[in-house]
KOLPA-888148 format. One record per residue (C-alpha): x, y, z; chain. Coordinates in Angstrom, 3 decimals. Layout:
N
SITE         X         Y         Z  chaine
SITE         X         Y         Z       A
...
//
This chain:
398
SITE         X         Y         Z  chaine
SITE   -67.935   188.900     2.439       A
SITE   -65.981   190.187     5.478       A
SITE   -64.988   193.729     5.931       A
SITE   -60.925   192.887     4.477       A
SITE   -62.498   190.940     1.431       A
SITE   -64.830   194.143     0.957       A
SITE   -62.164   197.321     0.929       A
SITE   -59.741   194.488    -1.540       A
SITE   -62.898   194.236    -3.711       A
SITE   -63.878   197.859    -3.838       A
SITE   -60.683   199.515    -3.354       A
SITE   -59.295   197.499    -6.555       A
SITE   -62.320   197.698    -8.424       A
SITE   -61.770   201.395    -7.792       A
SITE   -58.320   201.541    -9.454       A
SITE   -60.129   199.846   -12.586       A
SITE   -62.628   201.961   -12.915       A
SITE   -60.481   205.252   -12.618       A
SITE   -58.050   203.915   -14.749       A
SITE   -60.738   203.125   -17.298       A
SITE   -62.290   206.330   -16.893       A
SITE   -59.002   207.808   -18.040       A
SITE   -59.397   205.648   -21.431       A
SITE   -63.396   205.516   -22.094       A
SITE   -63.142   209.704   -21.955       A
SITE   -60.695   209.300   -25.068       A
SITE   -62.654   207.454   -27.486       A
SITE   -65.700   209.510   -28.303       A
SITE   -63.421   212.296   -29.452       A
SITE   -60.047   210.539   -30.750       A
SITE   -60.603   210.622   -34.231       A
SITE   -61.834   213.846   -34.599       A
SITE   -58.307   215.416   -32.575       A
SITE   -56.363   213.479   -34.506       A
SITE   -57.757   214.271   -37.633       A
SITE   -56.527   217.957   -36.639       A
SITE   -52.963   217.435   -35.788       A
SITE   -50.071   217.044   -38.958       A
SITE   -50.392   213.436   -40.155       A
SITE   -54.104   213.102   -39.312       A
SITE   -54.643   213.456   -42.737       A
SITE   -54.143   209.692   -42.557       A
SITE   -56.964   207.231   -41.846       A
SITE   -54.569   204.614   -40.915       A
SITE   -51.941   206.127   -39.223       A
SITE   -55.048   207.663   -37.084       A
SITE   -56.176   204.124   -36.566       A
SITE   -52.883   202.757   -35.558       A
SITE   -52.594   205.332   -33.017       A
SITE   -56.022   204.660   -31.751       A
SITE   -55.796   200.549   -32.028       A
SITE   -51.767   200.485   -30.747       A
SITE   -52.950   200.456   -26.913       A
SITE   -54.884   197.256   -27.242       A
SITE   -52.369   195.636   -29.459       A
SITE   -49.555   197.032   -26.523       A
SITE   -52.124   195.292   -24.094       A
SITE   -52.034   192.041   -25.842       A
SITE   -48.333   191.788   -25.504       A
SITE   -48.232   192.718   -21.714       A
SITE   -50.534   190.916   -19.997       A
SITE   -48.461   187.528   -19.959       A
SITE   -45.447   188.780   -18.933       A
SITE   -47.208   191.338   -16.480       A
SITE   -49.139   188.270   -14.609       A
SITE   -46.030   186.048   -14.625       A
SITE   -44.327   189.278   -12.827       A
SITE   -46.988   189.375    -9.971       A
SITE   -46.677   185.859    -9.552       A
SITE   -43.101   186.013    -9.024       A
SITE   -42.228   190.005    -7.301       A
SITE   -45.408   190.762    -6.052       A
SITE   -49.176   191.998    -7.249       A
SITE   -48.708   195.375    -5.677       A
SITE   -45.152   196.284    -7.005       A
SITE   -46.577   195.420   -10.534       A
SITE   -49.536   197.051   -10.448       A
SITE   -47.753   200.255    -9.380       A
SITE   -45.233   199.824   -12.078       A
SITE   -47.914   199.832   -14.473       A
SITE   -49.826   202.433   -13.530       A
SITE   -46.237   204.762   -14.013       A
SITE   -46.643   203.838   -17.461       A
SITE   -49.664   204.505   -17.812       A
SITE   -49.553   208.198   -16.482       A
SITE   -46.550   208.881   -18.555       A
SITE   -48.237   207.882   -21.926       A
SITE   -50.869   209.680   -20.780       A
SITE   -48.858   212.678   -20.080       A
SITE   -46.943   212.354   -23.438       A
SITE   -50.166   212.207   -25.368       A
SITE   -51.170   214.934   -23.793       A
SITE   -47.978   217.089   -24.975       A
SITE   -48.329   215.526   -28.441       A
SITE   -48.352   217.949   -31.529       A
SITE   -48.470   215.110   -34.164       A
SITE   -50.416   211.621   -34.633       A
SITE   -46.905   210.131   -34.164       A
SITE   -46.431   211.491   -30.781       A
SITE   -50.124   210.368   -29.977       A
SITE   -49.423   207.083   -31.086       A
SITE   -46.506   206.532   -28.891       A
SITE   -48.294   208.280   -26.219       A
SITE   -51.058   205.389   -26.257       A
SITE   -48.406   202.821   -27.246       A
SITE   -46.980   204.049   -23.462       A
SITE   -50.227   203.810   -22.000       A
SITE   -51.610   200.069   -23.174       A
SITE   -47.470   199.276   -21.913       A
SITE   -49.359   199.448   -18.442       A
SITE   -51.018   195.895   -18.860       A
SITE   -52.066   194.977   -15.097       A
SITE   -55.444   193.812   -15.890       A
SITE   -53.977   190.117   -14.842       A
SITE   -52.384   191.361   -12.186       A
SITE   -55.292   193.431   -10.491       A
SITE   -57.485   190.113   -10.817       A
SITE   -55.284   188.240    -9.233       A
SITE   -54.624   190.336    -6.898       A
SITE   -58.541   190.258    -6.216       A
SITE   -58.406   186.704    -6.177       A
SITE   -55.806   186.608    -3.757       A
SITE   -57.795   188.639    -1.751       A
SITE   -61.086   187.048    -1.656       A
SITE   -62.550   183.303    -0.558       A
SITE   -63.893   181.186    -3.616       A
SITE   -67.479   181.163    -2.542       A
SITE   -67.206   185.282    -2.625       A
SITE   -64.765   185.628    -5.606       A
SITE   -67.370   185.993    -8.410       A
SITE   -69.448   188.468    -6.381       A
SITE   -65.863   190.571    -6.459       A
SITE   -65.222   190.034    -9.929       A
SITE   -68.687   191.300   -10.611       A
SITE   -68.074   194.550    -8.664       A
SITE   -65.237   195.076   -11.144       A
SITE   -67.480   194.372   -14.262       A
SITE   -70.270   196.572   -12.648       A
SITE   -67.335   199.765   -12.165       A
SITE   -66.452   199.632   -15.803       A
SITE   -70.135   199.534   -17.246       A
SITE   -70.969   202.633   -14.799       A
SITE   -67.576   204.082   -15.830       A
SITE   -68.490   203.719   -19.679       A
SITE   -71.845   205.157   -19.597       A
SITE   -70.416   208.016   -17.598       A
SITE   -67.374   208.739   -20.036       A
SITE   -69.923   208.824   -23.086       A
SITE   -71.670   211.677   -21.235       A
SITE   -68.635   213.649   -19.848       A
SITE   -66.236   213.051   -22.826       A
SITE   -67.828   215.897   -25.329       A
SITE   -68.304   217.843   -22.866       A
SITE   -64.674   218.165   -21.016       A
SITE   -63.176   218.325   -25.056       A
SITE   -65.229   221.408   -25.413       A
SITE   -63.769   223.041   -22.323       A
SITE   -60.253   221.321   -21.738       A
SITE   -59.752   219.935   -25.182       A
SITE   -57.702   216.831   -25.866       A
SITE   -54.368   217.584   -24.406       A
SITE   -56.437   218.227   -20.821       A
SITE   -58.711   214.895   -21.014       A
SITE   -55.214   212.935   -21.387       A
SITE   -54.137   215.047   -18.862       A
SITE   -56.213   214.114   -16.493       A
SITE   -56.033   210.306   -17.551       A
SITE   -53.001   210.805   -16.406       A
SITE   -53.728   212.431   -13.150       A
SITE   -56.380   209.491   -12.741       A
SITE   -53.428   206.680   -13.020       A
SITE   -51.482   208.717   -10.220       A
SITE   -54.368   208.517    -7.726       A
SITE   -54.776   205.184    -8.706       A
SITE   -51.653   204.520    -7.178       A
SITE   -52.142   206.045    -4.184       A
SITE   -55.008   204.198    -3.518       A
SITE   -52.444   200.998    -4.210       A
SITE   -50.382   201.814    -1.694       A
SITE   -52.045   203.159     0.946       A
SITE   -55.527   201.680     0.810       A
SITE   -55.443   198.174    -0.763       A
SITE   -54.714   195.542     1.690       A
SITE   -52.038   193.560     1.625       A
SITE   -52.774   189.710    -0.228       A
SITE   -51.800   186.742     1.738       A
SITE   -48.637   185.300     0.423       A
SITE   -48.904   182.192    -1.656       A
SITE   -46.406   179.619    -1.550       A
SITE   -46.474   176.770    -4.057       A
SITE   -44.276   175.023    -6.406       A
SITE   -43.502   177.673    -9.252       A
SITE   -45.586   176.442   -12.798       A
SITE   -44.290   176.826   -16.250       A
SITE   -45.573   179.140   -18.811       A
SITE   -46.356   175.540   -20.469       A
SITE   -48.136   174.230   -18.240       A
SITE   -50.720   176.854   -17.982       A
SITE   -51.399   177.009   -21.700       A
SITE   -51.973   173.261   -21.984       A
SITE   -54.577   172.730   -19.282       A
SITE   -57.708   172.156   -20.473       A
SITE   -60.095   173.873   -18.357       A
SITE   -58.267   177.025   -18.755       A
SITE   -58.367   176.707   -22.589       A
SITE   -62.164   176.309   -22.444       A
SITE   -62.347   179.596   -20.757       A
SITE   -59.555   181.322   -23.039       A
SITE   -61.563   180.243   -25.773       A
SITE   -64.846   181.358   -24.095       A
SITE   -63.239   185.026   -23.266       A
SITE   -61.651   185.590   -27.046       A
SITE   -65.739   184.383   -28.149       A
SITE   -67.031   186.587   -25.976       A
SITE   -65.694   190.007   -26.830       A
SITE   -64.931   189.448   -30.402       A
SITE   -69.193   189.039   -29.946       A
SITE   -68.995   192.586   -28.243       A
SITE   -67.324   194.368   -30.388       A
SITE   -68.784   192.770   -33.443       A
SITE   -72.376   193.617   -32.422       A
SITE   -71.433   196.981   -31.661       A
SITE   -70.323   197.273   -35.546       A
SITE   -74.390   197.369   -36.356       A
SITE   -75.906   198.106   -33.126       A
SITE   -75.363   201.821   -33.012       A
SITE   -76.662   202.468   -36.764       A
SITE   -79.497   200.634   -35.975       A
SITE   -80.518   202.458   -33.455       A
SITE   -80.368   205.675   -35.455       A
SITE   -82.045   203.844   -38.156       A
SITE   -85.120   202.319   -36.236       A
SITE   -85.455   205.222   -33.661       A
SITE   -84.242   208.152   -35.160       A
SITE   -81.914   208.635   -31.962       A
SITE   -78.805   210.429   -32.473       A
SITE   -75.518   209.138   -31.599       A
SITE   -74.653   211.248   -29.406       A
SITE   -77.568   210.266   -26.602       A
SITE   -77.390   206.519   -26.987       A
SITE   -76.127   206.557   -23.453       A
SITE   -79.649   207.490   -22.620       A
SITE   -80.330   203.720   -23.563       A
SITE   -77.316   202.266   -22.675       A
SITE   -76.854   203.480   -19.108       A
SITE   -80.207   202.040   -17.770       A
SITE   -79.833   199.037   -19.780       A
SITE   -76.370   198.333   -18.568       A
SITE   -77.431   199.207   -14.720       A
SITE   -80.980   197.022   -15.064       A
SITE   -79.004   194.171   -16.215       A
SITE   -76.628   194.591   -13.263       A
SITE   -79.505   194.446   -10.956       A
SITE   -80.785   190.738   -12.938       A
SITE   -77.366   189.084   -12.947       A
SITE   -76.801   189.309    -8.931       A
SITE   -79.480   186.467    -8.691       A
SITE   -77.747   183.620   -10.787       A
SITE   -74.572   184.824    -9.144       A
SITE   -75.473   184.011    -5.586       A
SITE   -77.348   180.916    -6.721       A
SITE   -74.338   179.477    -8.263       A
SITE   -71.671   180.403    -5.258       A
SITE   -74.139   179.433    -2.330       A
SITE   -75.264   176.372    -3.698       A
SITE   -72.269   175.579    -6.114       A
SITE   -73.877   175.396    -9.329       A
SITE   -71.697   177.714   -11.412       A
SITE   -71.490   175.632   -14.327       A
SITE   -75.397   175.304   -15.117       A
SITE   -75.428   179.235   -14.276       A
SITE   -72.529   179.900   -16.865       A
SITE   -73.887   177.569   -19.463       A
SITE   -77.298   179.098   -19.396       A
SITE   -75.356   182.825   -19.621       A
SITE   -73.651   180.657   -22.627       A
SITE   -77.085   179.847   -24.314       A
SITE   -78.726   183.029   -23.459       A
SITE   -75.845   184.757   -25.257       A
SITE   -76.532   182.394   -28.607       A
SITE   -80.640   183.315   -28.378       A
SITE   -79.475   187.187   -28.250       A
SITE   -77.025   186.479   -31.527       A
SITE   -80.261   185.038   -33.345       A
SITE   -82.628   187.778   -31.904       A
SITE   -80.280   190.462   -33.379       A
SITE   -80.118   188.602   -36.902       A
SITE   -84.212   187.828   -36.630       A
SITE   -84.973   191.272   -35.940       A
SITE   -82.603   192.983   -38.036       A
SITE   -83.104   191.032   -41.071       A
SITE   -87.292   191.854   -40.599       A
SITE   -88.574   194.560   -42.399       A
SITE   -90.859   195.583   -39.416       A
SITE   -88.670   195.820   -37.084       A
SITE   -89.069   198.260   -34.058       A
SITE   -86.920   199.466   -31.909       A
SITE   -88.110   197.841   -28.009       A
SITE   -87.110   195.082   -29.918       A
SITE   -83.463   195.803   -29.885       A
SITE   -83.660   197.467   -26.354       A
SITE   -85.114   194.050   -25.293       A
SITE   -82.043   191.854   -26.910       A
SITE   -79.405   194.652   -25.716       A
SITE   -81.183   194.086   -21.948       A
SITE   -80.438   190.235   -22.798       A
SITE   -77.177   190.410   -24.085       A
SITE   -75.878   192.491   -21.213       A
SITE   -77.642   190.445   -18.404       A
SITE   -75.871   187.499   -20.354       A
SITE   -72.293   189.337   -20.730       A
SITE   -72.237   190.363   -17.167       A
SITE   -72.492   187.316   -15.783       A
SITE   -70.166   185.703   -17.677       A
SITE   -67.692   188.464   -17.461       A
SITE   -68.075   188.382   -13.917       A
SITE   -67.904   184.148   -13.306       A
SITE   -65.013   183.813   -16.046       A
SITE   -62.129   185.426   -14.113       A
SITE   -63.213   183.622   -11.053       A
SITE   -62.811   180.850   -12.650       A
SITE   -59.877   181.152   -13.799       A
SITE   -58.034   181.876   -10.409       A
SITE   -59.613   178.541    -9.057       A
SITE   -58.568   176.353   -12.082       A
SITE   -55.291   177.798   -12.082       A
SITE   -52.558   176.325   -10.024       A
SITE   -51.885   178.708    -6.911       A
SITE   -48.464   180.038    -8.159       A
SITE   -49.814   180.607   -11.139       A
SITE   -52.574   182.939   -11.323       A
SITE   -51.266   185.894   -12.600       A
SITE   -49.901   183.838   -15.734       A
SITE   -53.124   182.049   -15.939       A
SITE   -55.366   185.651   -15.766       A
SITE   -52.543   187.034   -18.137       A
SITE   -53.297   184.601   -21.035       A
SITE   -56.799   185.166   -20.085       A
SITE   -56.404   189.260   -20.427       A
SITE   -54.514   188.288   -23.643       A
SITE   -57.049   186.306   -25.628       A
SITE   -59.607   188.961   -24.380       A
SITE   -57.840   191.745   -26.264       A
SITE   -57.454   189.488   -29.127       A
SITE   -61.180   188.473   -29.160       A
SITE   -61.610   192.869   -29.315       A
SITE   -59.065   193.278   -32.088       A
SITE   -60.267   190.094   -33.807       A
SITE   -64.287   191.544   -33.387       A
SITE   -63.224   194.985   -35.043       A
SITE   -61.648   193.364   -37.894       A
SITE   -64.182   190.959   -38.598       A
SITE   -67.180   192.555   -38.084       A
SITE   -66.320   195.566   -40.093       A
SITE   -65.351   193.275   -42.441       A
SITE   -68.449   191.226   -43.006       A
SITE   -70.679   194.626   -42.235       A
SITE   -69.110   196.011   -45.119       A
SITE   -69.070   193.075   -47.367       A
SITE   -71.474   190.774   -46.794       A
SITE   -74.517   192.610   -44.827       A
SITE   -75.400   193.085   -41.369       A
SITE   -76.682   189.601   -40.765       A
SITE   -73.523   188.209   -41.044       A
SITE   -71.732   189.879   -38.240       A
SITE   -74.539   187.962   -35.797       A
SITE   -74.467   184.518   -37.780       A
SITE   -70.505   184.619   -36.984       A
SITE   -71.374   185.499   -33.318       A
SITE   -73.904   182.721   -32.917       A
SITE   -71.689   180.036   -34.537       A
SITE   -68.684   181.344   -32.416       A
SITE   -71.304   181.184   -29.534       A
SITE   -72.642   177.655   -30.388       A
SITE   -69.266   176.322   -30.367       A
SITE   -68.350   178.060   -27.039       A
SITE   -71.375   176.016   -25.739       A
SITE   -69.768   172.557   -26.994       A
SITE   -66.988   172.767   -25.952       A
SITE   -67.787   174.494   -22.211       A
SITE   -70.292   171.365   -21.623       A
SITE   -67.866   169.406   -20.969       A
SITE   -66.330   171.480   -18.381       A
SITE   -66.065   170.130   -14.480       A
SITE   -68.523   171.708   -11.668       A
SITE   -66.570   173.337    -9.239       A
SITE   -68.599   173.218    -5.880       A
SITE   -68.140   176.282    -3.726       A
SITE   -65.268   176.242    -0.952       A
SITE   -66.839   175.220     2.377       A
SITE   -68.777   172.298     0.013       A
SITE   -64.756   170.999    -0.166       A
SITE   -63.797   171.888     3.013       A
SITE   -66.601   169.703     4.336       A
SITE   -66.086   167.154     2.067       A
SITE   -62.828   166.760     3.304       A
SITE   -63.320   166.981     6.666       A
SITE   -65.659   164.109     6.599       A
//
């Protein structure tokens, strides 16, 4: 990667992860805030203030990518970032559930996620573009683990209204490092592409489909997960991030390897459906050893190692993909009904896999993740083989 491609990478990577920080320190201690405040009394209204930022998400990201495409990825980004600080700032404030809700419903208003990968993708070459999106997946995992550390102990000494507070402050220098450290992108000029048009190519509804699969999977396994690990190892809550964080990190250090492989030599698609199967064998692991009577606890470290060597690699190569498929004027539309279906697959994976949990047993929340998976596979065989950049260039040269 050359030095501009590295400080676009990093330095937007950077506003993802801060802006994430801002969000991951929240959810450890939401409930129990709002449960304080007058109308936490309700269990729903608590959950609609909690849920309204990724339903708020949902809604923005189409209309936030088509906005980059068409004024700029900066001037959006910045625009959301504004909103983000001022939910934050009116959650903050916010002496009732009602406030906090329309504190967060300010705050998921923000919806650059399509913008800031397009912007990356604007910024990089193909053959590096994964390796840039995987910087991004690789801030948020690091940013997660941190936040489940640091988020009990910052409401102990700041309390609520100070960890939104500083979300807020967060989004602010977020911005700065928008405008004065992110490069300009090259501009792009193409025909302009209908809204239309994007949502009936093919290869871009494979990977929708693949992205709403893969975090409704997420989510869903992280309905059982966590209980089984107090279950199986006796380990409270509270210091699960003592397994998470080196999981997450080993698995960052694993996926780097398929990553090159596929760029360098072009072979992306046996790379992402391998992540594909890998992802079904962790579904079926989780039911095996769950279901087992004798089940110990490496055992689920082992499949949690799996599953996030699996989802970072396919978190990383599915944006990346995206911005190639995707006709040039049309990326931030393209990554917007990308960032879309993700939410949706996150909503959809809460729903469901509480659902089933409670209903049917544990076992079914992984036998609805490994069909989901299995048809993911199907239908992504069939998907073309891009070969990396200079590959075409020489092809075309000759």
């Amino acid at each position: 990667m050359s030095r501009a491609e590295v400080r676009a990478s990093v330095s937007l990577a950077s506003i993802f992860s801060l802006r994430m920080l801002g969000l991951f320190l929240v959810l450890p201690v939401f409930a129990v805030h709002a449960h304080s405040l007058p109308g936490g009394d309700s269990d729903t209204l608590v959950g609609i203030a909690l849920g309204i930022y990724g339903l708020a998400q949902a809604f923005g990201q189409i209309p936030y990518g088509i906005a980059s495409d068409r004024y700029g990825r900066k001037r959006i980004i910045v625009i959301g970032l504004l909103l983000f600080a001022l939910g934050s700032f009116v959650a903050a404030a916010a002496h009732s559930v009602l406030w906090l809700l329309i504190g967060r419903a300010l705050q998921g208003s923000g919806a650059i996620s399509a913008a800031i990968t397009a912007f990356i993708a604007d910024s990089t070459r193909e053959e590096h573009r994964t390796k840039a999106m995987a910087m991004v997946g690789a801030s948020i995992g690091v940013t997660f683990a941190v936040s489940m550390v640091a988020s009990p102990l910052l409401y102990n000494s700041i309390g609520m209204g100070g960890i939104f507070g500083l979300t807020g402050i967060l989004s602010l220098i977020a911005i700065a490092v928008v405008v004065w450290v992110v490069p300009a992108a090259p501009m792009v000029a193409a025909r302009r592409v209908s809204l239309s048009e994007v949502l009936r190519h093919a290869e871009l509804l494979r990977l929708n489909f693949g992205v709403f699969t893969l975090h409704l999977t997420q989510v869903a396994m992280f309905m059982v997960v966590p209980a089984a690990l107090v279950q199986l190892a006796g380990i409270p809550l509270g210091e699960h991030w003592k397994i998470y964080l080196p999981v997450v990190l080993a698995s960052f250090v694993l996926m780097l390897p398929p990553i090159f492989v596929a760029e360098k030599y072009g072979r992306m698609k046996p790379v992402f459906l391998g992540a594909i199967g890998l992802m079904l064998l962790v579904q079926l692991g989780f039911w095996a050893v769950l279901s087992h009577p004798l089940a110990q606890v490496w055992m689920l470290v082992a499949l949690l190692f799996l599953f996030f060597v699996a989802f970072n690699i396919l978190e990383a190569a599915q944006p990346s993909l995206v911005s190639r498929i995707a006709p040039p004027a049309a990326k931030g539309a393209a990554l917007g009904v990308y960032n879309t279906l993700q939410a949706l697959g996150l909503s959809c994976g809460g729903a469901f896999g509480g659902w089933l949990k409670q209903n049917v047993g544990n076992s079914a929340v992984f036998l609805l993740s490994a069909v989901l998976t299995l048809t993911w596979l199907i239908i992504a065989a069939n998907m073309k083989n891009l070969p990396r950049r200079a590959a075409q260039a020489a092809g075309a040269t000759a």
